[in-house]
C-alpha positions in Angstrom: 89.8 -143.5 -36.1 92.9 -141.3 -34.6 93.9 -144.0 -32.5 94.4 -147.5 -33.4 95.8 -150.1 -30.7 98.2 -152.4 -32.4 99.8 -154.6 -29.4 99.1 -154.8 -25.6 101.7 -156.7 -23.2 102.5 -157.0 -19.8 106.7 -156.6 -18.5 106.4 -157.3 -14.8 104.0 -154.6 -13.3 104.0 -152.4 -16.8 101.2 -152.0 -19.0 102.6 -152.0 -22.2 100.9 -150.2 -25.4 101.8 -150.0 -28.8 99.5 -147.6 -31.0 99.0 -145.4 -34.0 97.8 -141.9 -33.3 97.6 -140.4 -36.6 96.5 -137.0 -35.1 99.1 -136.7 -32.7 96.4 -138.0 -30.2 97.0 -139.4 -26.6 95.7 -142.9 -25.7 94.4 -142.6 -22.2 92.1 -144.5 -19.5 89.1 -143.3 -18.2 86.6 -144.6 -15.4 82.9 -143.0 -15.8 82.3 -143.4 -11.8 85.5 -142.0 -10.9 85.4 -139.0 -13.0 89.6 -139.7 -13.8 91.7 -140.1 -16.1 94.6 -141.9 -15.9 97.9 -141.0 -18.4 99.6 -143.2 -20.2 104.0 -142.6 -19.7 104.7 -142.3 -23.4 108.4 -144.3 -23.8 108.4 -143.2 -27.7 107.0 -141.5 -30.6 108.5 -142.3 -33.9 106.4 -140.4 -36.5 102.7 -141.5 -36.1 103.4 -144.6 -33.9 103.8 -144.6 -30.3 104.9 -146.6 -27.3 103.7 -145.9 -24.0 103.3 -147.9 -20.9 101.0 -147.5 -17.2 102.4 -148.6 -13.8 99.9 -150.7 -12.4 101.3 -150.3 -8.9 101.4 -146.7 -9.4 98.7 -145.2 -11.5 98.8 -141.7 -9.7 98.8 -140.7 -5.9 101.3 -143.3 -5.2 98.4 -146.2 -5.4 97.1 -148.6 -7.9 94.1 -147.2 -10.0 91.0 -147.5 -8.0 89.0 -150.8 -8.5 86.2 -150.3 -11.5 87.0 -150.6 -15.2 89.0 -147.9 -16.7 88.1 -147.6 -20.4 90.6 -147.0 -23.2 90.0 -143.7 -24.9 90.8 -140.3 -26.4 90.4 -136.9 -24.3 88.1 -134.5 -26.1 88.6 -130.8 -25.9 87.1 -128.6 -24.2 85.9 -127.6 -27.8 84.9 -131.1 -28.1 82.9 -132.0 -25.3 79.7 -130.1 -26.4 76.6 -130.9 -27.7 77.2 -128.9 -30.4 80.0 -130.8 -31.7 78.7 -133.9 -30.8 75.4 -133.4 -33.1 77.9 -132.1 -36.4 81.1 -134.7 -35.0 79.9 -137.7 -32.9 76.0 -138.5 -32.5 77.1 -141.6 -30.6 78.3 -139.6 -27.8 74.8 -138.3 -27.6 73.3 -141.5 -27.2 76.4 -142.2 -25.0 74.9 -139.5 -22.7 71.3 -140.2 -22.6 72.4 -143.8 -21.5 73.9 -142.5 -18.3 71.5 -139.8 -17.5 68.5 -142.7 -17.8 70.9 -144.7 -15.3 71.5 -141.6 -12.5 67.3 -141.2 -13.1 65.6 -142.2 -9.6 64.5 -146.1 -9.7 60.8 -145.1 -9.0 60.9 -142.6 -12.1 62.6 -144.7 -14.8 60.3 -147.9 -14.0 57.5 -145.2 -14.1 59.3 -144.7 -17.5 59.5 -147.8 -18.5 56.1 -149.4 -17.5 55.2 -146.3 -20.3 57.6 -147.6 -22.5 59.9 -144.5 -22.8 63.6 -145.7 -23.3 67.0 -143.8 -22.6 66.3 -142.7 -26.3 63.1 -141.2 -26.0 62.9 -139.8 -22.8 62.5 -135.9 -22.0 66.2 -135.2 -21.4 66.6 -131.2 -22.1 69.8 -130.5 -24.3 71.2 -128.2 -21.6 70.8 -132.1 -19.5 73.0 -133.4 -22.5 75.3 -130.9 -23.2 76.5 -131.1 -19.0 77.1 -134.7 -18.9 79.1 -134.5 -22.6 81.3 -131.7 -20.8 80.9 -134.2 -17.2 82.3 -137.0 -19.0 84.8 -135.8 -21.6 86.0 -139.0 -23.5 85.8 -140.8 -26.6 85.9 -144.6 -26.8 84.9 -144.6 -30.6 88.4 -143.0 -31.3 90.0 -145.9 -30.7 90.3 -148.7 -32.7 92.3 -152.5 -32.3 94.2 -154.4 -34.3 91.9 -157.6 -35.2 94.0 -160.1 -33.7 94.8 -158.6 -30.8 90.8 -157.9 -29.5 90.3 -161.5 -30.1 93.4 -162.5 -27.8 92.4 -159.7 -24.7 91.0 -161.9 -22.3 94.5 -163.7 -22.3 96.0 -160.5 -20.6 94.8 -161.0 -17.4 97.0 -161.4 -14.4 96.5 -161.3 -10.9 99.4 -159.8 -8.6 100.2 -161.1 -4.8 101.3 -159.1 -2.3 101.2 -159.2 2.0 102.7 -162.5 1.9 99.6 -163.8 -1.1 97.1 -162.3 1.4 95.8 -159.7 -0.9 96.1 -159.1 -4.8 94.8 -156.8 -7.6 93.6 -158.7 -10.3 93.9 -156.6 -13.7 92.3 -158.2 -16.6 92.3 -156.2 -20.3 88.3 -156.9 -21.1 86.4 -155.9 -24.9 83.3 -154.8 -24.3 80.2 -153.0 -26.3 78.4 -149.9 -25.3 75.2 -148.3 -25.6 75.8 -148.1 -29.3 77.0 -151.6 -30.0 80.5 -150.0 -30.6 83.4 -152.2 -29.0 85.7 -151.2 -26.8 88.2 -152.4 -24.1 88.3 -151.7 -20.2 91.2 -152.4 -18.0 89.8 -153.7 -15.0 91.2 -153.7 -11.6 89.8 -155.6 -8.8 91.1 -155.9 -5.4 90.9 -159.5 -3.3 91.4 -160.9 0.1 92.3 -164.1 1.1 89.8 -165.6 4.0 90.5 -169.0 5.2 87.5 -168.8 7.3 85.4 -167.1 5.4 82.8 -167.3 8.1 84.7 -165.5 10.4 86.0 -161.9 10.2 88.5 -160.9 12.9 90.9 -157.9 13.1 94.3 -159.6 14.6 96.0 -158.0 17.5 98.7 -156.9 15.2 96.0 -154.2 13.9 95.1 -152.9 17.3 99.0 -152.4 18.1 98.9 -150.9 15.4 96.4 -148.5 16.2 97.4 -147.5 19.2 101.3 -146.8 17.7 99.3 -144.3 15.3 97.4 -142.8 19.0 100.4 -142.4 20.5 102.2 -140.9 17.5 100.0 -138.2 17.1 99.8 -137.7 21.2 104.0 -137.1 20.6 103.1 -134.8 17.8 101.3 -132.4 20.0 103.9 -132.6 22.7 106.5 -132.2 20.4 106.2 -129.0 18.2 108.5 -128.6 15.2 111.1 -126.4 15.7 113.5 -126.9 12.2 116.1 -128.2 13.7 115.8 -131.7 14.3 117.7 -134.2 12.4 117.1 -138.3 13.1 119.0 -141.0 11.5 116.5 -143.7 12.0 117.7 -147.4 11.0 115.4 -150.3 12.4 117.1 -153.6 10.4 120.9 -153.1 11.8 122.0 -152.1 15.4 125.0 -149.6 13.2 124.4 -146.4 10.2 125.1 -147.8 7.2 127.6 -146.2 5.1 125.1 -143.4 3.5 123.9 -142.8 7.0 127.4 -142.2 8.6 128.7 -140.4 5.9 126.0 -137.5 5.8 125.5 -137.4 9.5 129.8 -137.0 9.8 129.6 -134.2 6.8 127.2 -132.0 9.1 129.8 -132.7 11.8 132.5 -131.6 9.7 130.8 -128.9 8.6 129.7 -127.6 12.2 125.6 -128.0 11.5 125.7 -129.7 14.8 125.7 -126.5 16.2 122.8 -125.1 14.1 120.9 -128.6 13.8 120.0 -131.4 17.0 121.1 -134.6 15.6 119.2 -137.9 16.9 120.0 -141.3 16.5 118.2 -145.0 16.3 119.9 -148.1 15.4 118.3 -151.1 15.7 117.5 -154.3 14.1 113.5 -155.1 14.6 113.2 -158.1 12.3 114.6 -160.4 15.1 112.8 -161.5 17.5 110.7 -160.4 19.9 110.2 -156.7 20.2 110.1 -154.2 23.4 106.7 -152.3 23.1 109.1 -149.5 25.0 111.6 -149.5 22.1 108.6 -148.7 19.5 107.4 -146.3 21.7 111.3 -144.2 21.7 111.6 -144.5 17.6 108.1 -143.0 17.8 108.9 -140.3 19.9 111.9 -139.7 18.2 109.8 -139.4 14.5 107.2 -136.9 16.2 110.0 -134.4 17.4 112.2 -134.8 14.1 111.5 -132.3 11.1 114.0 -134.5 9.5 113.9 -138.3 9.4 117.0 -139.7 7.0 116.2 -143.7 7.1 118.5 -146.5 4.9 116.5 -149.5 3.6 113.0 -151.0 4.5 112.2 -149.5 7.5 108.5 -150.5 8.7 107.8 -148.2 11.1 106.5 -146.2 8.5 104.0 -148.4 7.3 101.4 -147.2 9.7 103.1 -144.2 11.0 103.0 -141.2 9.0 105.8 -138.4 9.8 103.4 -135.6 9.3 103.6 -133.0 6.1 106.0 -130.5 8.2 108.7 -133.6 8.5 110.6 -134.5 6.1 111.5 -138.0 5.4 114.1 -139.5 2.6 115.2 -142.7 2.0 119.1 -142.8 1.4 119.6 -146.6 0.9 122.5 -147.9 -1.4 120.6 -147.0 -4.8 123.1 -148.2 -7.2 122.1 -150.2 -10.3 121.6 -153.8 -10.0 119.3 -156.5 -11.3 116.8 -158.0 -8.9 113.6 -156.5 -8.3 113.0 -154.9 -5.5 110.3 -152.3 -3.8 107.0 -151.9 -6.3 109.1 -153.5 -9.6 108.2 -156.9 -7.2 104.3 -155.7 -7.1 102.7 -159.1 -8.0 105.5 -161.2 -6.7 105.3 -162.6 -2.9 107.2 -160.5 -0.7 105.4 -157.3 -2.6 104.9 -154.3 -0.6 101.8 -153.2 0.4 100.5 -150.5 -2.4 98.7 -148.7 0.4 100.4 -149.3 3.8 104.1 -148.9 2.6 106.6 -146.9 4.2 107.7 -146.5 0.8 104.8 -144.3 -0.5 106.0 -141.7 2.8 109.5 -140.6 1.6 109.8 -136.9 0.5 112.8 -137.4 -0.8 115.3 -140.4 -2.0 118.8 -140.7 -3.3 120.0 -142.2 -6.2 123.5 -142.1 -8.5 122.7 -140.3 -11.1 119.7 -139.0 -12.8 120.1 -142.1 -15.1 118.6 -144.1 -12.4 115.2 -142.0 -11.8 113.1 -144.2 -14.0 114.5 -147.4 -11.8 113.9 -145.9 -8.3 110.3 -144.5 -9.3 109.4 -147.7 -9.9 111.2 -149.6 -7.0 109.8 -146.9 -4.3 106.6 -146.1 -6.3 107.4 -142.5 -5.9 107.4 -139.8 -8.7 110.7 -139.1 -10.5 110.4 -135.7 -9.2 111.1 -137.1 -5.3 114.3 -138.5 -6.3 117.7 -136.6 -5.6 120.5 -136.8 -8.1 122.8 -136.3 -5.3 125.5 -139.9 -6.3 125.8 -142.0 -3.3 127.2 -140.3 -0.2 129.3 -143.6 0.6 131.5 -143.0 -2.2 132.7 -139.2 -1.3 136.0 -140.8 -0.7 135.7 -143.8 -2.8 138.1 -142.6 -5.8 140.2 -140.0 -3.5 144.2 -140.0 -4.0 146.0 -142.6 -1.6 142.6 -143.7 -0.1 142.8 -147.2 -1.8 146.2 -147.9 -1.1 146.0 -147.2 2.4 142.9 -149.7 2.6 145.0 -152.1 0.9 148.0 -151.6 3.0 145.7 -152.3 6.3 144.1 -155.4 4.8 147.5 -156.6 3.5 148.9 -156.3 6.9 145.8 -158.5 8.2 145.7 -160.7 5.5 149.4 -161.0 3.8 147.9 -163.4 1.1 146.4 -160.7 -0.9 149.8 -159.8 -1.8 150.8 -163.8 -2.8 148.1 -164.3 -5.9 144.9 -163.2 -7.8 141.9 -162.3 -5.1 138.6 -163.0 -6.2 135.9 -161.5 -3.9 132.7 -163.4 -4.2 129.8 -161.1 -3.3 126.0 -162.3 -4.5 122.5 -161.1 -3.2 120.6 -163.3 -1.0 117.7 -165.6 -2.7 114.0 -165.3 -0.1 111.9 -162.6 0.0 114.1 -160.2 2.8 116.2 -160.4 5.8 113.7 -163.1 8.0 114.2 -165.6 5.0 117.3 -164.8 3.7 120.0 -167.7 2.3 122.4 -169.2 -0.2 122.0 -172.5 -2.0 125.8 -173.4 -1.0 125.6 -176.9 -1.5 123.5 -176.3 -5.1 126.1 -174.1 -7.0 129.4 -173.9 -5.3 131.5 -176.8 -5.7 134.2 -176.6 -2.9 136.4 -179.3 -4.3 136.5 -178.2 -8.0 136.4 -174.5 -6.8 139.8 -175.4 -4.6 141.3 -177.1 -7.2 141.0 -174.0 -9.6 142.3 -171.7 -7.1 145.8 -173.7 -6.4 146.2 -174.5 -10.1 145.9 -170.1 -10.8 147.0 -168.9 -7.7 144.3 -167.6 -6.8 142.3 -166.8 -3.4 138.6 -166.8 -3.4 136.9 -164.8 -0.9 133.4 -165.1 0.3 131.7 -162.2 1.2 128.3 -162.7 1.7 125.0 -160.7 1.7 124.3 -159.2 5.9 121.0 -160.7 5.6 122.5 -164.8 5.2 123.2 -165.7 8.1 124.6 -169.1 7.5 127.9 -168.7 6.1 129.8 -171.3 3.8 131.2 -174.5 4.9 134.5 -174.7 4.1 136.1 -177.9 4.7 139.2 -177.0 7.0 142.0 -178.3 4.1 140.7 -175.5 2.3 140.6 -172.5 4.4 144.5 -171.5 2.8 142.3 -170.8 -0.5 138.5 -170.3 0.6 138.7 -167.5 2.9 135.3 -166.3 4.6 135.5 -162.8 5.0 131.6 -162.1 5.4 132.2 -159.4 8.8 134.7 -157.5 6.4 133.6 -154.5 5.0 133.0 -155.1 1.1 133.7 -151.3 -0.2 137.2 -152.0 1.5 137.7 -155.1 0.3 137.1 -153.5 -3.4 140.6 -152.7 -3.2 142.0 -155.6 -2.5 140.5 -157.9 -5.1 141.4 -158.3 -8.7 138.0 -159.9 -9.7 134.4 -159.2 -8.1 131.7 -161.9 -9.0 127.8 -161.3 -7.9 124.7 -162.3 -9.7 121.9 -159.8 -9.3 123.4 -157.5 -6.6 124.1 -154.1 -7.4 127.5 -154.4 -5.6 129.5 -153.7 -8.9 127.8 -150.0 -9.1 130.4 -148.9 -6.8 133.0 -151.4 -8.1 133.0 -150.6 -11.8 134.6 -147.1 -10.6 137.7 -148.5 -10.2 137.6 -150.0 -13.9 138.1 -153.3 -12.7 136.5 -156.4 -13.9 133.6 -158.4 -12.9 131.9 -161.7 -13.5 127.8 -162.5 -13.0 127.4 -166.3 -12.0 124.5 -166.7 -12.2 123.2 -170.5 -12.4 119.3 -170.3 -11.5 118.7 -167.3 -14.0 115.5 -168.2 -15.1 114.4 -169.2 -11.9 115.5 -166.4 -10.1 113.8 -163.7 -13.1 110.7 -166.3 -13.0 110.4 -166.1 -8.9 111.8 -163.3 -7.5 112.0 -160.8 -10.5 114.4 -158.4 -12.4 113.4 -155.3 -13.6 116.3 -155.4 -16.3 118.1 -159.0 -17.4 121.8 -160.4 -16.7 121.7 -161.0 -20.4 120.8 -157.8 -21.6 122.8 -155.9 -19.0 125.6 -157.4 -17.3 128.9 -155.8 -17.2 131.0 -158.6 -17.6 131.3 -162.2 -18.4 127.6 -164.0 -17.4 128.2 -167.4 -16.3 125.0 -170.4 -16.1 126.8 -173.2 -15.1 129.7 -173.7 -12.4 131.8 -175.3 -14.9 131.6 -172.5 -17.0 132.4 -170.0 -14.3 135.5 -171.8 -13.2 136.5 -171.8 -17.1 135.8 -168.2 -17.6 138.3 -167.9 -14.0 141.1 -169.9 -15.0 141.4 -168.3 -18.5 141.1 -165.0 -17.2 138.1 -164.6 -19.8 137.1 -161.8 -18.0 140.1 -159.6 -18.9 138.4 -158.3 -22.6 134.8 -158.1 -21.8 133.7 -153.7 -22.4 130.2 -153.2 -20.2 127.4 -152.4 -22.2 127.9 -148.4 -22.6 124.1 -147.8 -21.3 125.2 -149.7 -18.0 128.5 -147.4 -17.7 126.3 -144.4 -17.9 124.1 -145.5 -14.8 127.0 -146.3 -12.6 128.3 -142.5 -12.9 128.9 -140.5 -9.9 129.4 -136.8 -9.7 132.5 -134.8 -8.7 132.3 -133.2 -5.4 130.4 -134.7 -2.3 127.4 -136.3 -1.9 126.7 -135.7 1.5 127.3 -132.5 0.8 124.2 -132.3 -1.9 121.7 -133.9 0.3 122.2 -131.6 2.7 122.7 -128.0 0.8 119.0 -129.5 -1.0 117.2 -130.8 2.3 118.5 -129.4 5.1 119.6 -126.3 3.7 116.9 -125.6 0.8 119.5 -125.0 -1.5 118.7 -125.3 -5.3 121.9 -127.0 -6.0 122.4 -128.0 -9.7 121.8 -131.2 -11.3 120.0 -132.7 -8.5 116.5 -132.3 -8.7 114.4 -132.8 -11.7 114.3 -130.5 -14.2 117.0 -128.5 -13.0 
């Protein structure tokens, strides 16, 4: 054996493999019907032993593996895949052959056969027939061997992931099996599922036929509207205002007097809410099918069932920092996964990140190749670190709020728990405790300011004998209020990406850990991770705030590394590499 399998394991969406390849082989999958094979991301080769892992939600094409059973293997050469070989090498893979041709035989002919008692063994197959299907089918099962314990435990390895709100899943389930030769071997199988309450009665929902005719009247707009290479959209359907990415690359083509060689469109609005205009639809459609250039921040679900076209291009520039809850395709399994088919995410050309430390993180979360992702750093932060910016900030805050300037200001910023912006909250009531949190503040002099996630819309209740210390500041812009604070708590929010760049301290409270990692998913943990002091309990986060315990604490170097930005501008990146078609260093793969 080349290959021997010593541990299988599942992390979330990953496939995870462990095995020997003593040749320098390549574990792979392989589905007969298909005619694919599927590659295995090797992680790690230390001498002879090998990690290497498969992404479930996106095994190629930016979709799941097709349903069927994909069989572990080695790839034979070209060399290999002969009769020749095969007769001197490997008889099984003769017999291996002779089983499939007997299968593809017509039904009348091999019962013929059979009621003559030929078998796939003895029947006239030429060896020109056998040599083509060794050469049609180029793998080798018998390469690969298991560690004992392990094929015994396989069938435990199942799992079954949700997505569409639990209406549909993929079931993949790690499966020994025998072949023609009695040889053993192990499949990963995918199946897909749909949930039918009324399993009697099959209806396509009005949402489909909208739907539909969206996709009609986009390609109707497509024809009317020719490309011309000039057209620029900033398209944002969950907020009625750019975000700070949006605004920042949009102003740097101002600045830079590409309004004059570029049309710039734009399209805030928020279409989670409510009821929607079937007119509005119809202007961010029209809007898509006259843009060569579509720059969109966040989710934005338009795109689920509208496709830009392959002479737009479309890139996702949403806050891509490094944080800890799952989001995009790491959730693939969890409710509130998207789609693996009908996802606006699988349409971007192109998406932003930090730093090319972050490609692996963003492939998975948009379940896009590394190569689609920019290096460009975040355009929001072209000004973060610049000389006098801060202090201005400060100065204007100060002058709105003259406690900053009277104690320690501790900025309270955590992600929302639900599954998005329709069921967004806070458990207020479960782990703040007003009274005890108070007391702390006027015993330290401090001020503790709560600036909540956009998507929670109910804000906290602070009693009013409180409001001198608990100050609700939720409508302030958090970059700004960076500035102001001495401390910045979150839990799994990637808030403190931009706020570790002023080498300031920050504390992770995080009381429903293992609930949170258990329900809505981390692709990396608080424990392993964190920046700063990680706090369970309330009592131990008011302890860790009264003795300053936060003051000592180094982040992880790993974690410094993926909060690096680049020198220069942003804005200026993305747009020299998309607009432009400039090969600007550093920020695409490879270069």
């Amino acid at each position: 054996m080349s290959i021997t399998i010593e541990d299988i394991s599942w992390n979330r969406v990953f496939l995870n493999v462990r095995y020997r390849a003593t040749a320098g082989e390549t574990l792979k999958l392989y589905r007969i019907k298909q005619e694919t094979f599927i590659d295995l991301r090797e992680q790690k080769r230390e001498g002879d032993l090998v990690w290497a892992q498969l992404n479930l939600a996106d095994a190629g094409h930016r979709e799941p593996p097709e349903a069927g059973e994909w069989i572990f293997c080695r790839r034979l050469s070209e060399e290999e895949a002969t009769l020749d070989w095969a007769v001197r090498k490997a008889p099984y893979l003769i017999r291996l052959a002779r089983r499939r041709l007997w299968k593809a035989l017509p039904k009348r002919r091999r019962r013929r056969a059979v009621e003559a008692e030929i078998t796939f063994d003895t029947y006239p197959f030429t060896d020109d027939e056998i040599d083509r299907e060794i050469a049609h089918h180029p793998y080798d099962a018998h390469a690969v061997a298991y560690d004992k314990q392990l094929f015994g435990d396989l069938q435990s390895l199942s799992r079954v992931f949700r997505y569409f709100g639990g209406r549909y899943g993929v079931a993949a389930s790690i499966l020994p099996r025998t072949d023609a030769t009695d040889f053993p071997f192990t499949v990963l199988a995918v199946d897909f599922f749909i949930k039918n309450y009324h399993p009697r009665i099959r209806r396509v929902g009005h949402v489909f036929f909208e739907k539909q005719c969206f996709i009609a009247f986009h390609k109707v707009m497509h024809l009317l509207f020719p490309k011309r290479g000039n057209r620029v959209l900033f398209l944002k359907t969950n907020g009625d205002e750019p975000t700070d990415n949006m605004a920042a690359i949009r102003d740097r083509m101002i600045e830079r007097g590409l309004d004059g060689q570029f049309k710039i469109a734009e399209r805030y609005r928020n279409t989670l809410g409510g009821r929607q205009n079937v007119f509005s639809w119809c202007r961010d459609i029209i809007q898509i099918a006259k843009s060569d250039y579509v720059f969109i921040d966040d989710y934005c679900p338009v795109f689920n069932f509208i496709d830009p076209g392959d002479k737009a291009i479309l890139t996702q520039v949403w806050h891509a920092g490094v944080g800890f809850k799952s989001v995009g395709y790491a959730r693939f399994g969890i409710t509130g996964s998207p789609d693996p088919y009908q996802s606006a995410h699988r349409r971007y050309n192109y998406a932003l990140i930090g730093n090319e430390h972050l490609r692996d993180i963003y492939s998975e979360v948009f379940g896009i190749e590394p190569e689609a992702l920019l290096a460009t750093g975040m355009p929001r932060l072209d000004h973060f670190l610049e000389a006098g910016r801060g202090e201005e900030i400060r100065a204007e805050l100060v002058e709105r709020f003259p406690w900053m300037e009277e104690g320690r200001v501790v900025v309270f910023a955590p992600t929302f728990r639900g599954t998005g912006q329709k069921t967004a909250f806070y458990p207020y009531d479960t782990y703040i405790d007003m009274d005890a949190l108070y007391q702390m503040c006027c015993d330290t002099n401090t001020y503790f300011v709560f600036e909540m996630h956009h998507f929670i819309e109910e804000r906290p209740a602070i009693p009013e004998k409180y409001r001198d210390r608990l100050i609700d500041l939720s409508d302030e812009n958090l970059s700004h209020l960076y500035f102001a604070a001495d401390v910045l708590v979150t839990d799994y929010s990637s808030c403190f990406y931009d706020y570790l760049l002023l080498e300031k301290p920050v504390v992770f409270y995080v009381p429903d850990k293992d609930v949170y990692q258990a329900t809505r998913g981390v692709q990396r943990t608080v424990d392993e991770m964190a920046p700063g002091v990680v706090c369970e309990t309330f009592a131990d986060f008011m302890q860790v705030l009264v003795n300053e315990a936060y003051a000592d604490v180094q982040p992880d170097p790993s974690m410094i590394d993926r909060c690096l930005e680049q020198s220069g501008l942003a804005s200026d990146r993305a747009i020299d590499t998309i607009l432009l078609g400039r090969d600007v260093p550093g920020v695409k793969m490879g270069k």
